[in-house]
TORDO-874228 format. One record per atom (N, C-alpha, C): residue number from 1; atom name; x, y, z; residue in three letters. Coordinates in steps of 0.02 Angstrom, whole numbers, plus 50000, padded with zeros to 5 digits. Layout:
N
(NUM 'CA' (X Y Z) 'ala')
...
//
This chain:
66
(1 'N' (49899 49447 49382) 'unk')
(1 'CA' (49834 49449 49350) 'unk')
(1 'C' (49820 49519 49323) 'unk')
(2 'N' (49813 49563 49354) 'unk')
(2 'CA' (49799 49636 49346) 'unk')
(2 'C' (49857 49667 49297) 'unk')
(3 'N' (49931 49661 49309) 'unk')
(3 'CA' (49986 49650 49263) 'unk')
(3 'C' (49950 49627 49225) 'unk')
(4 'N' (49934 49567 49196) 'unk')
(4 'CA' (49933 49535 49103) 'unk')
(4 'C' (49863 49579 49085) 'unk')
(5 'N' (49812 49614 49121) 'unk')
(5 'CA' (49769 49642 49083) 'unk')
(5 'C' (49808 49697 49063) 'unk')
(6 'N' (49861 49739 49103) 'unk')
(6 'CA' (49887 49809 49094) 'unk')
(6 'C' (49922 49807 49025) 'unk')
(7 'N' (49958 49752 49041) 'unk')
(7 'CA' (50002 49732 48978) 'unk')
(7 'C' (49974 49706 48888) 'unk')
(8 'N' (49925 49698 48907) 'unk')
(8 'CA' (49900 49658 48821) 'unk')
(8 'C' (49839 49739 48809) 'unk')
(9 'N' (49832 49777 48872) 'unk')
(9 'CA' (49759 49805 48848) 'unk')
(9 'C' (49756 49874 48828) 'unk')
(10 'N' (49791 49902 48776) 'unk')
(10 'CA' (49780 49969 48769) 'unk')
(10 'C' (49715 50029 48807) 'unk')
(11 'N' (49668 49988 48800) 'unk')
(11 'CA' (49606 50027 48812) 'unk')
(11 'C' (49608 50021 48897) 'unk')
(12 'N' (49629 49971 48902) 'unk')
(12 'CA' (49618 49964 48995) 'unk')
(12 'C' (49695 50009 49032) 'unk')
(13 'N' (49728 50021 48995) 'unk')
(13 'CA' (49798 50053 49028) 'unk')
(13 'C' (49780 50120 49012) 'unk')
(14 'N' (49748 50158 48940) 'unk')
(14 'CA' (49728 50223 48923) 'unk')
(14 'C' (49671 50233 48975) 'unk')
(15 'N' (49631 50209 48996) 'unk')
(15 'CA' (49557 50201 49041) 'unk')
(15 'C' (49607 50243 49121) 'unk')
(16 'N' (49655 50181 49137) 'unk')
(16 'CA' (49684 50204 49198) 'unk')
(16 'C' (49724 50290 49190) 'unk')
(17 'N' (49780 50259 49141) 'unk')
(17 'CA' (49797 50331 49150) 'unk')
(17 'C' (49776 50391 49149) 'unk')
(18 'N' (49730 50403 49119) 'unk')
(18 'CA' (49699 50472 49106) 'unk')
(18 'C' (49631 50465 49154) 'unk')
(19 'N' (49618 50415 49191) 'unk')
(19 'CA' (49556 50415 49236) 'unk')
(19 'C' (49568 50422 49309) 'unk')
(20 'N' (49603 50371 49304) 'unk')
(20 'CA' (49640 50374 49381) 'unk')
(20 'C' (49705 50395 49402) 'unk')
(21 'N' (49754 50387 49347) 'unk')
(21 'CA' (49840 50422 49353) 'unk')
(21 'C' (49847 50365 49403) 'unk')
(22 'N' (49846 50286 49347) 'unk')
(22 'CA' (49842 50245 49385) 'unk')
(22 'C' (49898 50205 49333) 'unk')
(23 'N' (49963 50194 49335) 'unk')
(23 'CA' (50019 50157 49320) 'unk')
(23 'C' (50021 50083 49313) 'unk')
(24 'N' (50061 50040 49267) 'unk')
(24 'CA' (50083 49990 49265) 'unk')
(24 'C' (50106 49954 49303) 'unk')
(25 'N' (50150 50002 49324) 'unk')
(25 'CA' (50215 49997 49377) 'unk')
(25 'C' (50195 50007 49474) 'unk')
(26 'N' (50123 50030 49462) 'unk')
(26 'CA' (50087 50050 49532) 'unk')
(26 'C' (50048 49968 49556) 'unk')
(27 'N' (50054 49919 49494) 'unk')
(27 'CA' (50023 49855 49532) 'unk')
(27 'C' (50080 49822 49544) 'unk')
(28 'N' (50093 49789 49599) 'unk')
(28 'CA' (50139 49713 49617) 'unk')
(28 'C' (50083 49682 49671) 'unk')
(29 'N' (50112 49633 49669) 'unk')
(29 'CA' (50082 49588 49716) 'unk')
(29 'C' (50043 49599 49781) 'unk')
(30 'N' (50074 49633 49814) 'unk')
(30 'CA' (50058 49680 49876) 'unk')
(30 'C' (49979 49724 49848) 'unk')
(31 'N' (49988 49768 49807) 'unk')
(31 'CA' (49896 49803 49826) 'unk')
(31 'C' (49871 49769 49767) 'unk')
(32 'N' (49874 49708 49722) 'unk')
(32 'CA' (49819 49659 49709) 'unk')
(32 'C' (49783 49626 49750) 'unk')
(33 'N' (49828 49617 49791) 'unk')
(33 'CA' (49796 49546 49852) 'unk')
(33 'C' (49753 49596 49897) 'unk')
(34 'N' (49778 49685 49896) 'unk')
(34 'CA' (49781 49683 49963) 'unk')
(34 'C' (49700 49725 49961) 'unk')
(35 'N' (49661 49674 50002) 'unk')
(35 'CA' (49586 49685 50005) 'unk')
(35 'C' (49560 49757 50050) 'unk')
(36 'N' (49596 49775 50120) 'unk')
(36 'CA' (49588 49816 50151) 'unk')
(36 'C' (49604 49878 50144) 'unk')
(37 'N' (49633 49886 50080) 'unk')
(37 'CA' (49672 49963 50058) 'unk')
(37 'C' (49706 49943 50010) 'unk')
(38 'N' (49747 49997 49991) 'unk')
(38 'CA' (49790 50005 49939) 'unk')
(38 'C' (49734 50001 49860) 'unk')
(39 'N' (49765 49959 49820) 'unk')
(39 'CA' (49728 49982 49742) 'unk')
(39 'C' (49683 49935 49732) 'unk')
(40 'N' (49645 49868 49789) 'unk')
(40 'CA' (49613 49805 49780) 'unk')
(40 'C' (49552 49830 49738) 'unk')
(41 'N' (49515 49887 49746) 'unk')
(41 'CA' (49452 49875 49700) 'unk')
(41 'C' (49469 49910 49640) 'unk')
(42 'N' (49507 49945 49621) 'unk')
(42 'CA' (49540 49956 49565) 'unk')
(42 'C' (49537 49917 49527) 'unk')
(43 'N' (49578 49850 49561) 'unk')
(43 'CA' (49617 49798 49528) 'unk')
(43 'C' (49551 49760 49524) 'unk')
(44 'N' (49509 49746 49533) 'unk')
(44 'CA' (49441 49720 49514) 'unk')
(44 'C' (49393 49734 49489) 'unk')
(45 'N' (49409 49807 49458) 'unk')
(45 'CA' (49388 49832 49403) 'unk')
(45 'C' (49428 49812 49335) 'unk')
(46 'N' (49491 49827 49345) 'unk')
(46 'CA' (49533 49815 49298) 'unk')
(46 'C' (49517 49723 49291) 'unk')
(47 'N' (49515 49687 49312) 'unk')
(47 'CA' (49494 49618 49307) 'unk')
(47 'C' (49447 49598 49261) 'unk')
(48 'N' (49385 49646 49285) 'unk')
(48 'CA' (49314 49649 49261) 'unk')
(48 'C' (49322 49670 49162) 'unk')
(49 'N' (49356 49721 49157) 'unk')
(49 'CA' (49381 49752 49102) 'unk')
(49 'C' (49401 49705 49067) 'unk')
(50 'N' (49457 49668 49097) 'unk')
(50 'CA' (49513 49611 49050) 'unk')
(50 'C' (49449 49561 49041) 'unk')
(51 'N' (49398 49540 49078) 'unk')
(51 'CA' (49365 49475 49052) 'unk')
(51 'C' (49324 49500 49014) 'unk')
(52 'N' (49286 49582 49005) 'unk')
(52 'CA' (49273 49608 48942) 'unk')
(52 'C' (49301 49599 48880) 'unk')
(53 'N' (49371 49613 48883) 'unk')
(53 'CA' (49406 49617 48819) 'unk')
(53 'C' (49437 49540 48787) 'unk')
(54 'N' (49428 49497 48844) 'unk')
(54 'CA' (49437 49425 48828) 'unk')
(54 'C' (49498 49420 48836) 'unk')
(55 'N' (49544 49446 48872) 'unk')
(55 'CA' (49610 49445 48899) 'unk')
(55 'C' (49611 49390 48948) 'unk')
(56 'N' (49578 49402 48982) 'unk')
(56 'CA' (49560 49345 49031) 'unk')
(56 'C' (49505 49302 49028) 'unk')
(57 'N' (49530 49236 49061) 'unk')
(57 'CA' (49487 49177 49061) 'unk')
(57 'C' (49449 49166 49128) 'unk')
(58 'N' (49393 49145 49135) 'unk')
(58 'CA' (49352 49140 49199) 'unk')
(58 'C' (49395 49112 49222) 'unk')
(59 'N' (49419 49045 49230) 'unk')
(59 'CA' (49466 49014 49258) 'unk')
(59 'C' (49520 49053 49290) 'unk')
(60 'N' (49563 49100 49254) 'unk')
(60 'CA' (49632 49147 49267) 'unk')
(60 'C' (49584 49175 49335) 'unk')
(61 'N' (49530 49218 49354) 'unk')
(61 'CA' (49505 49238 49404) 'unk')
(61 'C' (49497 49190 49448) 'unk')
(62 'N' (49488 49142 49441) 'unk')
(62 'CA' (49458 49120 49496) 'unk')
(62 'C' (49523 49088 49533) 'unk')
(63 'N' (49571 49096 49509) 'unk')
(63 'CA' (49649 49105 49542) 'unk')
(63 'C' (49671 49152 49597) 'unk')
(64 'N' (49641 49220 49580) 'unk')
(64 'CA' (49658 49251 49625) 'unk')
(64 'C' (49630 49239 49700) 'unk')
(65 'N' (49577 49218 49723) 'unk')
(65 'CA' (49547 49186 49788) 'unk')
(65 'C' (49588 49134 49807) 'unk')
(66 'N' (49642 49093 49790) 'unk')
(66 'CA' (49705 49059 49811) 'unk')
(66 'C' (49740 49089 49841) 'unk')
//
């Protein structure tokens, strides 16, 4: 999820890098999911962003709670 916003979103990958020195390659599976640490509210910012830019579909979110 957080991948396909990184990937289609210029503005949301320029946002990270120069804001946070926050990588492509720094999301997998592991600190999307992972709620107690690692990059989880990051990654729900970056979420928030992609359904700004219409990258994402309400539906595609409401996947990740599976």
């Amino acid at each position: 999820m957080v991948q396909k916003v990184l990937r289609f979103s210029d503005r949301v990958r320029d946002w990270l890098t120069s804001e946070h020195a926050v990588y492509f390659d720094d999301f997998d599976e592991t600190n999307v999911k992972d709620y107690e640490g690692g990059l989880g509210e990051l990654a729900d910012r970056i979420i928030e962003e992609g359904l700004k830019d219409n990258i994402l579909d309400e539906e595609d979110v409401d996947l990740l709670g599976d």
